[in-house]
C-alpha positions as CSV (number, residue, x, y, z in Angstrom):
1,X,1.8,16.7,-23.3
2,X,2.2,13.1,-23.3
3,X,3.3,10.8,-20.5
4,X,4.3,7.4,-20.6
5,X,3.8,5.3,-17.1
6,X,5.5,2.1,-16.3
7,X,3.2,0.0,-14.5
8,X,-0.5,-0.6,-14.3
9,X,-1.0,-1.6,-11.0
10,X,-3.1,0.8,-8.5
11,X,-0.5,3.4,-8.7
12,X,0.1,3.4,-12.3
13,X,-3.8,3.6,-13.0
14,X,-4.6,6.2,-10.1
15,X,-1.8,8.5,-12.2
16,X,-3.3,8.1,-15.7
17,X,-6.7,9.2,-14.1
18,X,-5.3,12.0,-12.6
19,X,-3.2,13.0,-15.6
20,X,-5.9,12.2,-17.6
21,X,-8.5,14.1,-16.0
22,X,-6.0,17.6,-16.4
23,X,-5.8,17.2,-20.0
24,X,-2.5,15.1,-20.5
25,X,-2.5,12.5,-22.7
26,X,-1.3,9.1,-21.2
27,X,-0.2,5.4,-22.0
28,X,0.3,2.8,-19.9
29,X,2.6,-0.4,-19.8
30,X,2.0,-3.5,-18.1
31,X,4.6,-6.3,-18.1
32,X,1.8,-8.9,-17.2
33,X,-0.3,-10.4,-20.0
34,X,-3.4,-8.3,-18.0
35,X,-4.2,-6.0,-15.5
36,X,-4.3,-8.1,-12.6
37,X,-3.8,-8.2,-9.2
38,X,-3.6,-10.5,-6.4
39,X,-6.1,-11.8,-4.3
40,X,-5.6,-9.9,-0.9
41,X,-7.2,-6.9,0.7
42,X,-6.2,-3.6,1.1
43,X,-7.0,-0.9,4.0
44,X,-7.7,2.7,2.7
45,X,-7.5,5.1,5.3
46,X,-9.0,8.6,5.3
47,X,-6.1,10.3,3.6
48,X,-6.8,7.7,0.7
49,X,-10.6,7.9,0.8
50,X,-10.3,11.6,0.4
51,X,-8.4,11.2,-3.1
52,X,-10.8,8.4,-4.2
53,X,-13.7,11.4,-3.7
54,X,-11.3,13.8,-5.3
55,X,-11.4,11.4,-8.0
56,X,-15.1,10.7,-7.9
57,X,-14.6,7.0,-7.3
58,X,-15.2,7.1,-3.1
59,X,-18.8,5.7,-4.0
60,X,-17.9,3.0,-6.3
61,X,-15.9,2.0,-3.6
62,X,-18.2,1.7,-0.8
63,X,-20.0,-0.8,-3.0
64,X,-17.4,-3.5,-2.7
65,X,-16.4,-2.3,1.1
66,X,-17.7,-1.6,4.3
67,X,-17.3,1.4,6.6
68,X,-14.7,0.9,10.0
69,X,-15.5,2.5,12.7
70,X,-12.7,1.6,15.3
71,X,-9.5,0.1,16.0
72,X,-8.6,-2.4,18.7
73,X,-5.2,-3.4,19.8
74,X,-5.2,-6.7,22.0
75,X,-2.0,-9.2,23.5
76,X,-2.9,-12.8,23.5
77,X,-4.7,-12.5,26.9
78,X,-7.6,-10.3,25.5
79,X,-5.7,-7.3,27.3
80,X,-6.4,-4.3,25.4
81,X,-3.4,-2.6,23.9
82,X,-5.4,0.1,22.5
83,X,-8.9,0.9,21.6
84,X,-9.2,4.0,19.4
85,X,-12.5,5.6,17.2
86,X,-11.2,6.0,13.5
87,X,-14.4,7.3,11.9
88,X,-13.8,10.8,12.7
89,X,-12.7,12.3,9.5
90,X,-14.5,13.7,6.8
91,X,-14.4,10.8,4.5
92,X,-13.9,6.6,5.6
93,X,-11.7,4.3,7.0
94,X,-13.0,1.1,4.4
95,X,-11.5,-2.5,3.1
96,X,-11.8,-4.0,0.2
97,X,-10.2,-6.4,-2.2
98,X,-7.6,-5.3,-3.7
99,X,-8.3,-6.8,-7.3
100,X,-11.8,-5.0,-6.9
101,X,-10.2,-1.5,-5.9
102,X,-7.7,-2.0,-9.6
103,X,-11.1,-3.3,-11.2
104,X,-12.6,0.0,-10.3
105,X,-9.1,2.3,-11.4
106,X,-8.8,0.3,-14.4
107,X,-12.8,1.2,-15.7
108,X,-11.7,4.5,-15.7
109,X,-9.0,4.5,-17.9
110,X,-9.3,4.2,-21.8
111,X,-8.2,0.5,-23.1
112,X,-6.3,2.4,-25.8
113,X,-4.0,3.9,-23.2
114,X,-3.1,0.8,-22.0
115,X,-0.2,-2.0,-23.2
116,X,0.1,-5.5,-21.8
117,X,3.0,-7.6,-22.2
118,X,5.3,-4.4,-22.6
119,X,8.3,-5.3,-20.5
120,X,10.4,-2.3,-19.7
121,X,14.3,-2.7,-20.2
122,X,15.8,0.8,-20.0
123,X,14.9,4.2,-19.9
124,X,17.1,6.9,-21.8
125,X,16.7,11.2,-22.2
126,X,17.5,13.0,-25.1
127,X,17.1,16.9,-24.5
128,X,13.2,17.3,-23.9
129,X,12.1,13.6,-24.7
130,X,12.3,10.5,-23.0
131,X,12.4,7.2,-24.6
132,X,11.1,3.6,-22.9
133,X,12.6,0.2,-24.2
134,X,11.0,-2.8,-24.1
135,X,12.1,-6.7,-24.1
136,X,10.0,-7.4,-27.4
137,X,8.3,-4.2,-28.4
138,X,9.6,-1.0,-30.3
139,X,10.3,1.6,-28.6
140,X,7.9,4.5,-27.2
141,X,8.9,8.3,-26.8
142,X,7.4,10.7,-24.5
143,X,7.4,14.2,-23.0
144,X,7.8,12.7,-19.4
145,X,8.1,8.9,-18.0
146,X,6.4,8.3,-14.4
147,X,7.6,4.6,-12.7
148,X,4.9,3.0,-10.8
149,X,6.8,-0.3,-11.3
150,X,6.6,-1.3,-8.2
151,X,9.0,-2.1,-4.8
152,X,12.0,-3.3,-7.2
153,X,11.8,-0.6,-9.6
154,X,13.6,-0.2,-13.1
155,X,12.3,3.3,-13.1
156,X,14.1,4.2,-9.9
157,X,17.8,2.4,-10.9
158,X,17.5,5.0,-13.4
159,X,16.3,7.6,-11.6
160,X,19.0,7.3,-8.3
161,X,21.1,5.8,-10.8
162,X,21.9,2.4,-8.8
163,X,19.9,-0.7,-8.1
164,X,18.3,-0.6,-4.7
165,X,16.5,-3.5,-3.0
166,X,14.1,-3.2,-0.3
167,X,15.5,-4.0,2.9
168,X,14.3,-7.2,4.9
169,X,12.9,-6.2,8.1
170,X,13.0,-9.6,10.1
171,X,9.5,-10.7,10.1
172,X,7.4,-12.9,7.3
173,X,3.7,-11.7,6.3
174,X,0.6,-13.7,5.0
175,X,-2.3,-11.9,4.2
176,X,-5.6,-13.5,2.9
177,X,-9.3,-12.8,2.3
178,X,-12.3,-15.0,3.5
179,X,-15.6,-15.4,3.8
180,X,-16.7,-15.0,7.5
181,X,-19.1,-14.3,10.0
182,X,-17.7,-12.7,13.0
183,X,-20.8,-11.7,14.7
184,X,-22.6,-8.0,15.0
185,X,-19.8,-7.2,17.4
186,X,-17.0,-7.1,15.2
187,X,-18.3,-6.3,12.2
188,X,-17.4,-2.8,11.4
189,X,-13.6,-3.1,13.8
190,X,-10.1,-3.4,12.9
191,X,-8.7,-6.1,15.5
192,X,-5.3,-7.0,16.1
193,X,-3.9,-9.5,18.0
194,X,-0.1,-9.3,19.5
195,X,1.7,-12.0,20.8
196,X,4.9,-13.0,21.3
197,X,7.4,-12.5,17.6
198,X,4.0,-12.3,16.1
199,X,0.3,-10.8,14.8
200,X,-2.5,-11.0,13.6
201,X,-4.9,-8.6,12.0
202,X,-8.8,-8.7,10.9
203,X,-10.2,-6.3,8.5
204,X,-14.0,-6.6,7.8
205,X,-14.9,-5.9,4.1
206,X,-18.5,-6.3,4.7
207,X,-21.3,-9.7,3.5
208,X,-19.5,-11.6,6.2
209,X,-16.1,-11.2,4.4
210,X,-12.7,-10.3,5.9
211,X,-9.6,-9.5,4.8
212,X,-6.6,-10.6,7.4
213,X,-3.4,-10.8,7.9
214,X,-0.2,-13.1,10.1
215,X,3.6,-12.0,11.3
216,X,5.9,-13.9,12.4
217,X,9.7,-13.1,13.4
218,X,10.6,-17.2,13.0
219,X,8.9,-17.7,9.9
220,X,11.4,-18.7,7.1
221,X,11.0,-15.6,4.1
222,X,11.1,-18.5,1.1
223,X,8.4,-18.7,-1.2
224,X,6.3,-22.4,-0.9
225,X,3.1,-24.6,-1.9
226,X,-0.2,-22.5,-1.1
227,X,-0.8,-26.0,0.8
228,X,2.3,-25.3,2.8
229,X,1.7,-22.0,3.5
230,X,-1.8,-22.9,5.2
231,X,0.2,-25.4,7.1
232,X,2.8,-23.3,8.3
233,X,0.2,-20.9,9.4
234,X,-1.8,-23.2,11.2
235,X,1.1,-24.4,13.0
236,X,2.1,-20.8,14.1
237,X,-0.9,-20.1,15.3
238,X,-2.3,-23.0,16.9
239,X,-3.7,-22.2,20.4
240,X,-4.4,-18.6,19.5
241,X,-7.8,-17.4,20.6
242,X,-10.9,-18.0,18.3
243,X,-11.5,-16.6,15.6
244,X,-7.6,-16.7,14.5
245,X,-7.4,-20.9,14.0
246,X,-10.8,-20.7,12.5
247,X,-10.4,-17.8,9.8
248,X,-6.7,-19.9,8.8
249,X,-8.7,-23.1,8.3
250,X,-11.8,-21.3,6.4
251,X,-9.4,-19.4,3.6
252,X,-8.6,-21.6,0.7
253,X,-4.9,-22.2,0.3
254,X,-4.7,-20.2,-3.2
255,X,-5.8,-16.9,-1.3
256,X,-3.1,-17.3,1.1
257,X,-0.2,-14.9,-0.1
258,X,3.7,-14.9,1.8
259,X,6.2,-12.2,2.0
260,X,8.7,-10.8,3.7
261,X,8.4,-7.7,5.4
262,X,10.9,-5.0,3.6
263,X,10.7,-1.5,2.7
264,X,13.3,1.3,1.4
265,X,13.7,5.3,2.7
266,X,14.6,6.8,-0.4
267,X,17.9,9.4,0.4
268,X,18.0,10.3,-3.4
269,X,16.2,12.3,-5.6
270,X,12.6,11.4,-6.6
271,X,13.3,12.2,-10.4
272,X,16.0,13.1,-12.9
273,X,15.4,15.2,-15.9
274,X,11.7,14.1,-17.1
275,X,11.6,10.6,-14.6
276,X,9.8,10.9,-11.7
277,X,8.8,7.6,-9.5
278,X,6.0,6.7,-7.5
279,X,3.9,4.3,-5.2
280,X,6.0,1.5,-4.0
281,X,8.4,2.3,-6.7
282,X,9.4,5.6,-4.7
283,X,8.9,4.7,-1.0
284,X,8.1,0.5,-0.6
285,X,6.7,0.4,3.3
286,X,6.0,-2.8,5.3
287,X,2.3,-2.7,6.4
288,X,2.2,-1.2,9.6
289,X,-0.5,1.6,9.7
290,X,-1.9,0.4,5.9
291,X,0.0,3.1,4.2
292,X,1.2,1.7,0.7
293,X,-1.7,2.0,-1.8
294,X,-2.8,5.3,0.4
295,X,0.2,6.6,-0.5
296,X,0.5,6.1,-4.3
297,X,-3.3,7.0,-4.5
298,X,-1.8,10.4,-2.7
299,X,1.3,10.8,-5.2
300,X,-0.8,10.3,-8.3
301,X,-3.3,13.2,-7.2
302,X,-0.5,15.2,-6.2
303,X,1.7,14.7,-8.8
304,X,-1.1,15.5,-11.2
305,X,-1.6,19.0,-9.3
306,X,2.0,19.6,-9.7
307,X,1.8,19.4,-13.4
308,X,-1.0,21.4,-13.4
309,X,0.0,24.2,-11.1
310,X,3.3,24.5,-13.0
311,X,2.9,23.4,-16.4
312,X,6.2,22.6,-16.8
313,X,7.8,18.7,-16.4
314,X,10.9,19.3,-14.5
315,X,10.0,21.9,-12.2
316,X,6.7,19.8,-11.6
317,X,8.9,16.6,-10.7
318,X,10.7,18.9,-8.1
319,X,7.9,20.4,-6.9
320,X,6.0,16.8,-6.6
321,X,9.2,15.7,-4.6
322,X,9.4,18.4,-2.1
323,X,6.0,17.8,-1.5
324,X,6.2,14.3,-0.4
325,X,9.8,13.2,0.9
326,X,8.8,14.8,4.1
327,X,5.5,13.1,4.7
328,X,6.8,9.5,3.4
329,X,10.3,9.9,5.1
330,X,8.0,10.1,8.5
331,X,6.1,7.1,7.1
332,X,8.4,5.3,7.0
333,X,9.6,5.8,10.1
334,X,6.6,5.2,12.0
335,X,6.0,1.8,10.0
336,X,9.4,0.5,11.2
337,X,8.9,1.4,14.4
338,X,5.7,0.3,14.9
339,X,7.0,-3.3,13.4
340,X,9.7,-3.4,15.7
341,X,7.4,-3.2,19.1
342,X,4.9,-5.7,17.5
343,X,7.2,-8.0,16.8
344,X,8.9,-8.2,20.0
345,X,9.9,-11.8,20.8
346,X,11.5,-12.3,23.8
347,X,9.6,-12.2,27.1
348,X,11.0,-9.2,28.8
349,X,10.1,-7.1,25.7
350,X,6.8,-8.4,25.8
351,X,6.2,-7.8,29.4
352,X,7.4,-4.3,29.0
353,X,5.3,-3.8,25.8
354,X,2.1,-5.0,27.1
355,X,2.2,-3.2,30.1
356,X,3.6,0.5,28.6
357,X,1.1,0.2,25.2
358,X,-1.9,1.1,26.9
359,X,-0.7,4.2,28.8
360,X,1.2,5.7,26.1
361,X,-0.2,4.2,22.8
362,X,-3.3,6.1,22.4
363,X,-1.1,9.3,22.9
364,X,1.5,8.4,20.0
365,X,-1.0,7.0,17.7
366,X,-3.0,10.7,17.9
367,X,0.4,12.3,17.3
368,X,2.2,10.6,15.2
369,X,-0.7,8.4,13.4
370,X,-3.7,10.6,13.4
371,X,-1.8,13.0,11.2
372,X,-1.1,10.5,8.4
373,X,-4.7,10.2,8.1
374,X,-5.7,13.3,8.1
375,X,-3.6,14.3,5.3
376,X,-5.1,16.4,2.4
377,X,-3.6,15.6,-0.5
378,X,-6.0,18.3,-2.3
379,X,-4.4,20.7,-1.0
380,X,-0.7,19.6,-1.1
381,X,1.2,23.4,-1.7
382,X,-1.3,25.5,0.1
């Protein structure tokens, strides 16, 4: 069986390993000149650790991370929101770079199975094949087509057959990584900082380096300078409490990335005849419990035992997608919701929200949270 998959970003590579790894034969296409990614971090929870191990790659990992051992949830007055363990499970909470954790993905996959500059156009079906079209290339043919093509997805205009864009949720994010000593105290905790219309998140990676990141309901969603974006951050967040102004002022400008907060509940079908989608491509989140590249590392692996407990394309793309619309439906969900309360703005809300969080928080986040991360996504049909 051969697969073509669009995209070599971390989904597109976690899927040729998997596929790879049950005999399939794979190629991947990249529209950039490289495999590349950009320089923020990225949070892999326990449900995503577990599928690194699955893939042997956990290890590898922890070389270019560090181990988290709790969570802390705080408003601007140092009034704690929520304090919670998180290194319960079998395998880590860690942080890392994201261009490290596609470094890793892409060692594992053979250079022959990969194409840069291959710009996909269009995706058609003819009986049991299915062809991929590219700006300036030839054309390839394949058994089955995954998309990993990310939040605004070709793959998935074909696959729902209309042109869905992720929907703006009303708050701008910055992330960034830097190198910084936070003290004994805080190196192994996720902080977070809640004001008012806005956060602020600290992720330790480990050698005094963090990866953070910055919300804010106000913030204007265009694109600027990487000097203006420092700017506009510092400004935002003057007066918040130490480390905050100090961690802005100590990343350089280039590592300081802006977006707008959006993601997409996918109502349609997850694949049509031999097209299946994943990562962002199927289910683009905004960042709220660190879900994204979790949950394409989980739809690779799963996807992959789909195939192989089946055998058969079709019924494993059905299969695959009553596996997961459940879990990332909830997701989903729970990311919205949990931006909504963090970005409260005006007063009132905040009042309410600070004083509420800390009686009820701990309870939602073990029933509604906990469960995300304990997903097995080894054992996805049993």
């Amino acid at each position: 069986m051969r697969i073509g998959i669009v995209g070599g970003g971390i989904g597109g590579l976690s899927a040729a390993i998997c596929l790879s790894r049950i005999g399939i034969e794979v190629e991947v296409f990249e529209r950039a000149s490289e495999i590349r990614e950009s320089g923020a971090g990225v949070s892999l929870w326990p449900n995503a650790t577990r599928v690194l191990a699955q893939m042997g790659l956990l290890q590898t990992c922890l070389l270019k991370s560090l181990p988290l051992s709790s969570l802390e949830l705080v408003n601007l007055q140092r009034k704690s929101l929520l304090q919670i363990r998180i290194d319960q499970e079998e395998t880590p909470v860690i942080c890392m770079r994201r261009p490290e954790l596609l470094a890793i993905l892409h060692a594992q996959v053979s250079e022959q199975s990969i194409c840069v500059a291959h710009n996909c156009t269009r995706i058609t079906t003819a009986g049991a094949k299915v062809a991929v079209e590219f700006a300036a290339q030839d054309a390839r043919t394949f058994d089955a087509v995954i998309g990993a093509d990310g939040a605004r997805s070709l793959v998935r205009s074909y696959v729902t057959g209309v042109t869905q864009e992720p929907v703006y949720r009303g708050y701008s994010i910055w992330r960034g990584v830097v190198e910084c000593d936070l003290g004994d105290d805080s190196s192994n905790r996720i902080q977070e900082i809640w004001g008012s219309g806005r956060r602020f998140g600290i992720l330790p990676i480990g050698k005094n380096a963090l990866c953070w990141y910055a919300t804010d309901t106000r913030g204007n969603t265009q694109e600027n300078s990487a000097d203006n974006r420092k700017l506009e951050l510092l400004s935002l967040f003057t007066g918040w409490p130490s480390p905050i102004p100090e961690i802005i002022r100590a990343t350089p400008p280039r590592d300081i990335l802006k977006n707008g907060a959006a993601d997409l509940g996918l109502r349609g079908p997850w694949f049509k005849h031999r097209v299946t989608i994943i990562g962002d491509a199927a289910h683009p989140l905004t960042p709220n419990v660190g879900q994204g590249c979790c949950l394409a590392l989980e739809d690779s692996l799963v996807l992959s035992l789909a195939l192989q407990k089946t055998g058969e394309v079709e019924r494993a793309f059905q299969l695959f997608g009553q596996a997961r619309r459940k879990r990332v439906a909830a997701i989903v969900r729970a990311t919205r919701w949990i931006g909504s309360v963090g970005q409260s703005r005006s007063k009132a809300a905040v009042f309410i929200r600070d004083q509420l969080l800390p009686a009820f928080f701990p309870l939602v986040f073990e029933l509604a949270v906990r469960p995300i991360h304990r997903y097995d996504a080894t054992k996805p049909f049993s």
